[in-house]
C-alpha positions as CSV (number, residue, x, y, z in Angstrom):
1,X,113.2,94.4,111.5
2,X,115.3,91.5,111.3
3,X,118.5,91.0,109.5
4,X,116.3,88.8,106.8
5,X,113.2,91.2,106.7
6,X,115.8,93.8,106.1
7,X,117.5,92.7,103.0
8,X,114.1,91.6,101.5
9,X,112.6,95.2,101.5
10,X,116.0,96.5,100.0
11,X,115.9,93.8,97.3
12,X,112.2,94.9,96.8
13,X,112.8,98.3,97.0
14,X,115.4,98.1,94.2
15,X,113.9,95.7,91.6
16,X,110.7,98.1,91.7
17,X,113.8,101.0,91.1
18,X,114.4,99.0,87.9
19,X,110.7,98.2,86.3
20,X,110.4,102.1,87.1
21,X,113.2,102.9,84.1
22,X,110.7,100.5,82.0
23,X,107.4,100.6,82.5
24,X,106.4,104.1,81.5
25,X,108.3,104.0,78.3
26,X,107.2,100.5,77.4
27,X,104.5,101.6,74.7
28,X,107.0,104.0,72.9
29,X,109.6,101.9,72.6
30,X,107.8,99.0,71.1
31,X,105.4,101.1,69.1
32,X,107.5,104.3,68.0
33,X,111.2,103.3,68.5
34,X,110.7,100.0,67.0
35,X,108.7,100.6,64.4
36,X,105.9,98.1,65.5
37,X,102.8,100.5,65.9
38,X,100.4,100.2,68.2
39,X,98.7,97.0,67.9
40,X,102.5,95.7,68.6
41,X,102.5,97.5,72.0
42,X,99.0,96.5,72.7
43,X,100.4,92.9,72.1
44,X,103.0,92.8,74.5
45,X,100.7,94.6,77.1
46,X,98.5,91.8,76.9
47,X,101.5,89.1,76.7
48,X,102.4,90.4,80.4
49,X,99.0,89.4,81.6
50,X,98.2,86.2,79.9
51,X,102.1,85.3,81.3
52,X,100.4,86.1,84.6
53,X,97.7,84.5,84.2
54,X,99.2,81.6,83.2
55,X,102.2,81.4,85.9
56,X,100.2,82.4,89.0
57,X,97.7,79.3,89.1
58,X,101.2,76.9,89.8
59,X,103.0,79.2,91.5
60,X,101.5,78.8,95.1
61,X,101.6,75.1,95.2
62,X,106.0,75.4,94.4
63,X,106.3,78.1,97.1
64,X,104.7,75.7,99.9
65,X,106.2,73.1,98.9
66,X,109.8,74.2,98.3
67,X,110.4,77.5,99.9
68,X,109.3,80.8,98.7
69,X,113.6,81.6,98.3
70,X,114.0,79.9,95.1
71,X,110.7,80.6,93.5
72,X,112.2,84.3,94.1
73,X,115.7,83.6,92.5
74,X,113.8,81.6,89.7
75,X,111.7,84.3,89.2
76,X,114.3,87.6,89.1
77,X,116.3,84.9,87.1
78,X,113.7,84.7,84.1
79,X,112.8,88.8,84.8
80,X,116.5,89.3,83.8
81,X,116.4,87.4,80.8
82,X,113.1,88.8,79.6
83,X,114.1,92.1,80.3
84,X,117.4,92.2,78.2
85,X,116.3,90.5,75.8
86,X,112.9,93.4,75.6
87,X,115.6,95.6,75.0
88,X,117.8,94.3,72.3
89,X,114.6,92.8,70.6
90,X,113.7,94.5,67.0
91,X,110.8,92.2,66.1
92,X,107.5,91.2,67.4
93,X,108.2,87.7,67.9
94,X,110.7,88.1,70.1
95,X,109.5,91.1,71.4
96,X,106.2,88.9,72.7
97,X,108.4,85.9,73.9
98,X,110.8,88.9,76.1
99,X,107.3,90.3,77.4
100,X,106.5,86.4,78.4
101,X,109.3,86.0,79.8
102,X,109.3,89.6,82.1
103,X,105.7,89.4,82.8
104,X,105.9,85.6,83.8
105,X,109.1,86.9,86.4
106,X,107.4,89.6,87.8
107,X,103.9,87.9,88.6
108,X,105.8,85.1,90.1
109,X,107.8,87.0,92.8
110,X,104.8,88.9,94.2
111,X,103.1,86.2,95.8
112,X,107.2,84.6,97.0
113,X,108.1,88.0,98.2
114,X,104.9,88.3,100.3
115,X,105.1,84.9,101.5
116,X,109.0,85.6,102.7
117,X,107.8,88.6,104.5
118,X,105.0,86.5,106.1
119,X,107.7,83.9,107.4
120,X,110.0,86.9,109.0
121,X,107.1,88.3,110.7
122,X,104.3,87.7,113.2
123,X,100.8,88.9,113.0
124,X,101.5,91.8,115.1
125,X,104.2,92.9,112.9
126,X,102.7,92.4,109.5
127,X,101.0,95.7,109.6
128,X,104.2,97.2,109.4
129,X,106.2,95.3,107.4
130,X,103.8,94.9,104.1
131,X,102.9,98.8,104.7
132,X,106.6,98.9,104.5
133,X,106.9,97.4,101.5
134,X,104.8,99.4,99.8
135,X,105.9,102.4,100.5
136,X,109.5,101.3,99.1
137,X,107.8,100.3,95.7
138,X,106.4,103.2,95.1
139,X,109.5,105.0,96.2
140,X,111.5,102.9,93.8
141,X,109.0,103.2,90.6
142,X,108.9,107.0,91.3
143,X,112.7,107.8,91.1
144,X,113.4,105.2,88.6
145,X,110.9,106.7,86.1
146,X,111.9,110.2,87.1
147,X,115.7,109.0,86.4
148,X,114.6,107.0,83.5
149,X,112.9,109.9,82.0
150,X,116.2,111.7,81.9
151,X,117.8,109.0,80.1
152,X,115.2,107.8,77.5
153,X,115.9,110.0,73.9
154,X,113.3,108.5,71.4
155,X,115.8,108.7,68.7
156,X,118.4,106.9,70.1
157,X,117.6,102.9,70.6
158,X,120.0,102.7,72.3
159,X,119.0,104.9,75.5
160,X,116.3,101.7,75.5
161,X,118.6,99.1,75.8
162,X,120.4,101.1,78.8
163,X,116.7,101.2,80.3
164,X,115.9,97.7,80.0
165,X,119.5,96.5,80.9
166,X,119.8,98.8,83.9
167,X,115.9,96.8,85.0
168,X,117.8,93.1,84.4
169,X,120.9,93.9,86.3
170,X,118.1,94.9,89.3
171,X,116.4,91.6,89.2
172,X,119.6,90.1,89.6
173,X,120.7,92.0,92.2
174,X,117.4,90.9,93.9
175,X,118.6,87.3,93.2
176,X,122.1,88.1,94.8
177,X,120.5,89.6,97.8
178,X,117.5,86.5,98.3
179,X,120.1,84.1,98.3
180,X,121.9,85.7,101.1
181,X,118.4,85.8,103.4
182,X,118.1,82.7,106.1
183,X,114.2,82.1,106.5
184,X,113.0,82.0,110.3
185,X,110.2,80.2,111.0
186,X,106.8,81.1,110.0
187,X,104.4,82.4,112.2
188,X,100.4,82.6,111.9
189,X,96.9,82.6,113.8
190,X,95.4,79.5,114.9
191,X,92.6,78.6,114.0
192,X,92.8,80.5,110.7
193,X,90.2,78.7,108.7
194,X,86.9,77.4,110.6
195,X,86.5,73.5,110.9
196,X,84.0,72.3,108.6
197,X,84.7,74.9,105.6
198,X,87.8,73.3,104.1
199,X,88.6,69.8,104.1
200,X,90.2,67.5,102.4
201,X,91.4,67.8,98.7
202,X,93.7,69.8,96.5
203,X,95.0,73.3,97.3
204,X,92.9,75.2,94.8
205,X,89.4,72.9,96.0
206,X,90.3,73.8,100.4
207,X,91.2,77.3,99.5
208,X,87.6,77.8,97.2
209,X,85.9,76.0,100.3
210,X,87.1,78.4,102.8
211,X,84.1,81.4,102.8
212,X,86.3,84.7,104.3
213,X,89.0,83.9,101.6
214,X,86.5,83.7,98.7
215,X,85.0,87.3,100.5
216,X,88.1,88.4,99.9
217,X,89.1,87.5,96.5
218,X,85.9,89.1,95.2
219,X,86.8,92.1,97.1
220,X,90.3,92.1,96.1
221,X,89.2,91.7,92.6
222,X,86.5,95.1,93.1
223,X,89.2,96.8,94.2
224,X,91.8,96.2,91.8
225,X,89.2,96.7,89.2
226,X,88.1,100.1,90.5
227,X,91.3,101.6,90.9
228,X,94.7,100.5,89.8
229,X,92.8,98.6,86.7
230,X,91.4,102.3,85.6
231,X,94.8,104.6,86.1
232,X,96.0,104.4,83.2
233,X,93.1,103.0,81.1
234,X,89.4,104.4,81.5
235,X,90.3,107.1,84.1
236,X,93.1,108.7,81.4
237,X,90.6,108.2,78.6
238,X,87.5,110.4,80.9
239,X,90.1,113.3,81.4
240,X,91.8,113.6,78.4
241,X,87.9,113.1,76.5
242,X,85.8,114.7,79.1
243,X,87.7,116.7,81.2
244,X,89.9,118.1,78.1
245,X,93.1,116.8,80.6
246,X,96.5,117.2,78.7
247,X,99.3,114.8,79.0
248,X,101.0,117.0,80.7
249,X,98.4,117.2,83.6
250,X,97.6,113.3,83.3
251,X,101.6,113.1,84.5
252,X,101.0,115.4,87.4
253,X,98.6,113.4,88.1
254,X,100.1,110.1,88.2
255,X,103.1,112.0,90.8
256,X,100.5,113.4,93.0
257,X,99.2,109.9,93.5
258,X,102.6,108.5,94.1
259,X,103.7,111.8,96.1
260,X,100.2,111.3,98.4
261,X,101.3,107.7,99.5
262,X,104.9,108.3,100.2
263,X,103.8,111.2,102.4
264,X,101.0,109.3,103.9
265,X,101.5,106.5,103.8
266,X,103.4,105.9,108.1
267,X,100.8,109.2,109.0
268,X,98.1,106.5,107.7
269,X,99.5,103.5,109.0
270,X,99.1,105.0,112.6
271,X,95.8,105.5,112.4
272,X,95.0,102.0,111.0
273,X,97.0,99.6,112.9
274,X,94.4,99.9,115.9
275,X,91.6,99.9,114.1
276,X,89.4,96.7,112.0
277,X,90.9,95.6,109.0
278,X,86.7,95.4,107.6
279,X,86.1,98.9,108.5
280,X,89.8,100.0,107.2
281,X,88.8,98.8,103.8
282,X,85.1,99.9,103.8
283,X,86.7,103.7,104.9
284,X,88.8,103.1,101.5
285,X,85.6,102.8,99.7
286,X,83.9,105.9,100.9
287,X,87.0,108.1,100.3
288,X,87.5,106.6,96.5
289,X,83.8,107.5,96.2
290,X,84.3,110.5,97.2
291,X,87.3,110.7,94.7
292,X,85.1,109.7,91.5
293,X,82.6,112.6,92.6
294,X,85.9,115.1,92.5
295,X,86.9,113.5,88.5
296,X,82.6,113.6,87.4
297,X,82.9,117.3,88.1
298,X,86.5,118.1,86.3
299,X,84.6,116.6,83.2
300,X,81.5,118.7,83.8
301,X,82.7,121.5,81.7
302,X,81.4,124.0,83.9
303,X,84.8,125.5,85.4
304,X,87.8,126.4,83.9
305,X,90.9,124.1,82.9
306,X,92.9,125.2,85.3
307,X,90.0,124.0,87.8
308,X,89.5,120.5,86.1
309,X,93.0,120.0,86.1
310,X,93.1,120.4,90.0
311,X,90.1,118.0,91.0
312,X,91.2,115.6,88.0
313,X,94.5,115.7,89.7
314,X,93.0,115.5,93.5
315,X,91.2,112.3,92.2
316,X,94.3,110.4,91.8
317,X,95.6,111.9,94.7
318,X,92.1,110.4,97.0
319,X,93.6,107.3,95.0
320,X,96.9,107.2,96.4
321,X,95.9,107.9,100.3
322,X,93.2,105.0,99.8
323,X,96.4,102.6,98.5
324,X,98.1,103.8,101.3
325,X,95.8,102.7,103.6
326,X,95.0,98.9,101.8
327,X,99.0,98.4,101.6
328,X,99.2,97.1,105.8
329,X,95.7,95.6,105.6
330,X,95.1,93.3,102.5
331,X,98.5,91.7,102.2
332,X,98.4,90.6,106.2
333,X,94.8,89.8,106.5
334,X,95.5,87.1,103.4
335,X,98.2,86.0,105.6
336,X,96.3,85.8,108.1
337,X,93.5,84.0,106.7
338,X,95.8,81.0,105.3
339,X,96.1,78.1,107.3
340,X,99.2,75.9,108.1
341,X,101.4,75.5,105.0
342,X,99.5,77.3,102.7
343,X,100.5,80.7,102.5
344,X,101.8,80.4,99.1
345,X,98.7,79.7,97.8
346,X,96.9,82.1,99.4
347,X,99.1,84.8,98.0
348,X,98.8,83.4,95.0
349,X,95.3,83.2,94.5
350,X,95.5,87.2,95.7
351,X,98.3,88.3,93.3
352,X,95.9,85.9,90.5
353,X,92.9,88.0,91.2
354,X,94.9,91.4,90.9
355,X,96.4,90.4,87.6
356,X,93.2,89.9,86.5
357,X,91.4,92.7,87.0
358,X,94.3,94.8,85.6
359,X,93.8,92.6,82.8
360,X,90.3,93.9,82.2
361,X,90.9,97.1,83.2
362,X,90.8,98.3,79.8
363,X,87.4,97.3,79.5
364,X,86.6,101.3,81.2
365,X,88.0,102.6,78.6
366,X,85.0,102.7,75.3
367,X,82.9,104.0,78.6
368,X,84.9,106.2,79.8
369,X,85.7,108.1,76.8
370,X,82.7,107.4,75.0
371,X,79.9,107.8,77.7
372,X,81.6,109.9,80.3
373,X,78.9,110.5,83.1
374,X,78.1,106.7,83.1
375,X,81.3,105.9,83.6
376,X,81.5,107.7,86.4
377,X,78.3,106.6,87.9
378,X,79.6,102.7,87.7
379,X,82.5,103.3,89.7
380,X,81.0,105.3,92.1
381,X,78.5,102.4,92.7
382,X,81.0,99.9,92.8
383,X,83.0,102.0,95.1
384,X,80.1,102.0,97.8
385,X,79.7,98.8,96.9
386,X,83.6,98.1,98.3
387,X,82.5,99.8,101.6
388,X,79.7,97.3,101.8
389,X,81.9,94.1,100.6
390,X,84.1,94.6,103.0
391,X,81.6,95.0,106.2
392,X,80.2,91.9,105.0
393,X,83.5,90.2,105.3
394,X,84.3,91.8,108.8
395,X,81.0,89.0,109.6
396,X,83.3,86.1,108.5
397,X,86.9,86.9,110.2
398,X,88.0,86.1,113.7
399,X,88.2,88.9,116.0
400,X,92.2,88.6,116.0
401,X,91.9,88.5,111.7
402,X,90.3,91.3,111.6
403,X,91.8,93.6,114.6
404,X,95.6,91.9,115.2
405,X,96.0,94.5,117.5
406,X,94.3,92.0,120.0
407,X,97.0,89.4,120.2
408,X,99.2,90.1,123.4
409,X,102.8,89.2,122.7
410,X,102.3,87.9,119.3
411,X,100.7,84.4,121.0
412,X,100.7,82.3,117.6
413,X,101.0,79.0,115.8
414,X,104.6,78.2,115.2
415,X,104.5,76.3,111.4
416,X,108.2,75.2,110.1
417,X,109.1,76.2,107.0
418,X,107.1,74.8,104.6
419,X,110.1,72.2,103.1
420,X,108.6,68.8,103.3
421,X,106.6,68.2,100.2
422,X,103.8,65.9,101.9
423,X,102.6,68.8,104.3
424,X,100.7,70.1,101.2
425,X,98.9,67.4,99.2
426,X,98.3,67.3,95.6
């Protein structure tokens, strides 16, 4: 890695350090420390995603057109803000307005941080660098929830203001280190989108028009749906309903899924660096199958706790080595599919899609406590139906999208930084 690529995953690694003090304490400090009760809590849940929502459709048109450095610094700057003033709120208005505020910062630097590592890498390198990344979030929301455990005291407010001002001094330290990072050029396939599928127009109508991307989205979306939208939604409510699943257990679970990637997560990358990014992704599908078979039996009844405990907490794990194996293939192969000066967008429109089906995550949960079995029969379907999404797309990339492994010596497209406004129309 480069000097640039180098201080970008360190700032990354650190600001996920800091929503890790937050994020699992979130609900009980709005709802129990405050005072505010549940539907309060449940409010500024769904304030993060509508900020998301919200943010993410304009966010890809700023970073082409002025740099994805100070949509970052923008970004952390507003985090900050939101952050601190989460923690010193008492009320729900201004609790809401901090969580517009946080949630708005945070959606904003995914798709700048993923364009910054596009720009210090090549196609060949991408693998690596956004596998890379992941790994140092997870490392940094595991130890910061595990530190922020230790601190948190329910019946001391003020160990919540330490939380949440400990997670704004982080965003600014991602600021601090951002603005120190000189952009190289940026890198990417010729050829990325086929003549004829997206022409002239806005940003929004050539990206809709181009067919591999829209494969993508709707597999993105699947994905996000089946897994990260049901951890701590429909999936929880199956174990602790179903299964009988304490809290307790429901926390193991949530570290073995952490613990598998960070183990995993280089042993996997070997394996899939050489291999189709299609056939990757279809693999994931088969194993998270396999997963939602493992959690329909722990709610079976028919062992002991101690044994639905074990395959409810070998589901998540399954979870975590599938994550580990989408973290160096989505992210580059949506690089890779965006053409000259639009690699904002494209990241954008991905980080969009996620946000949303986190957003409707919840949905699982009347099903999943309410009509067990069923629940589990969905998402094994839609899990096959990921392996079979993503073969379909394998039909629509370019040999070199879907296996970069093909490109000797990196041979690609240099495209200057995208700094000139007219480059991407209106």
């Amino acid at each position: 890695m480069g000097a640039a690529m180098r201080r970008i995953q360190a700032g990354n690694a650190l600001t996920a350090f800091g929503i890790g003090f937050t994020v699992p304490f979130l609900y009980i400090y709005v709802a129990q420390v405050r005072g505010l009760g549940s539907m309060a809590a449940t409010s500024a849940f769904v304030a993060f995603a509508v900020s998301a929502l919200v943010a993410l459709p304009l966010t890809g048109r700023v970073i082409d057109r002025r740099g994805p450095v100070p949509v970052v610094i923008g970004a952390a700057v507003a985090a900050s803000v939101g952050a601190l003033s989460l923690g010193l709120s008492t009320g729900i208005v201004p609790i809401l307005l901090s969580a517009l505020a946080l949630g708005a910062g945070q959606a904003v630097m995914q798709p700048a941080l993923a364009t910054m590592i596009v720009w210090c890498s090549t196609p060949g390198t991408r693998t690596r660098a956004f596998a890379l990344q992941f790994f140092m979030q997870n490392l940094g929301l595991g130890i910061g929830g595990l530190i922020g455990g230790q601190i948190v005291d329910e019946s001391q407010p003020a160990s919540f203001t330490l939380l949440f001002g400990i997670e704004a001094v982080m965003f600014l330290v991602l600021a601090g280190v951002i603005l120190t990072v000189r952009m190289p050029h940026a890198p990417s396939i010729k050829d990325a989108v086929p003549r004829g599928e997206s022409g002239a127009g806005s940003a929004w109508k050539r990206l809709l028009g181009h067919q591999a991307m829209v494969k993508l989205l709707v597999l993105g979306f699947v994905i996000f749906f089946a897994c990260y939208g049901q951890f701590e939604s429909g999936l929880a409510a199956f174990g602790t309903e179903a299964a009988g699943i304490t809290p307790s257990t429901l926390g193991f679970a949530l570290a073995a899924n952490t613990g598998a990637i960070v183990v995993a997560q280089f042993v996997v990358l070997r394996l899939v660096e050489k291999r189709r990014r299609s056939r990757v992704i279809a693999l994931v599908g088969l194993i998270w199958t396999v997963a939602w078979v493992i959690a329909g039996f722990s709610g079976l009844g028919h062992g002991s706790a101690m044994m639905a405990a074990a395959a409810f907490i070998t589901t998540y794990a399954l979870f975590g080595i599938g994550e580990a194996m989408l973290s160096p293939t989505l992210a580059p192969l949506v690089a890779d599919l965006a053409p000259e000066g639009s690699v904002g967008q494209y990241n954008s429109a991905f980080a969009l899609v996620k946000q949303m089906a986190l957003a409707l995550g919840p949905l699982g949960v009347p099903l999943g406590a309410g009509v067990p079995m069923l629940y589990i029969g969905v998402f094994i379907a839609v899990s096959l139906g990921i392996a079979g999404l993503a073969l379909r797309l394998g039909r629509q990339l370019s040999p070199v999208q879907d296996k970069p492994s093909l490109l000797k010596g990196d041979v690609v497209a240099v495209v200057a930084p995208a700094a000139e406004p007219e480059r991407v129309p209106a």
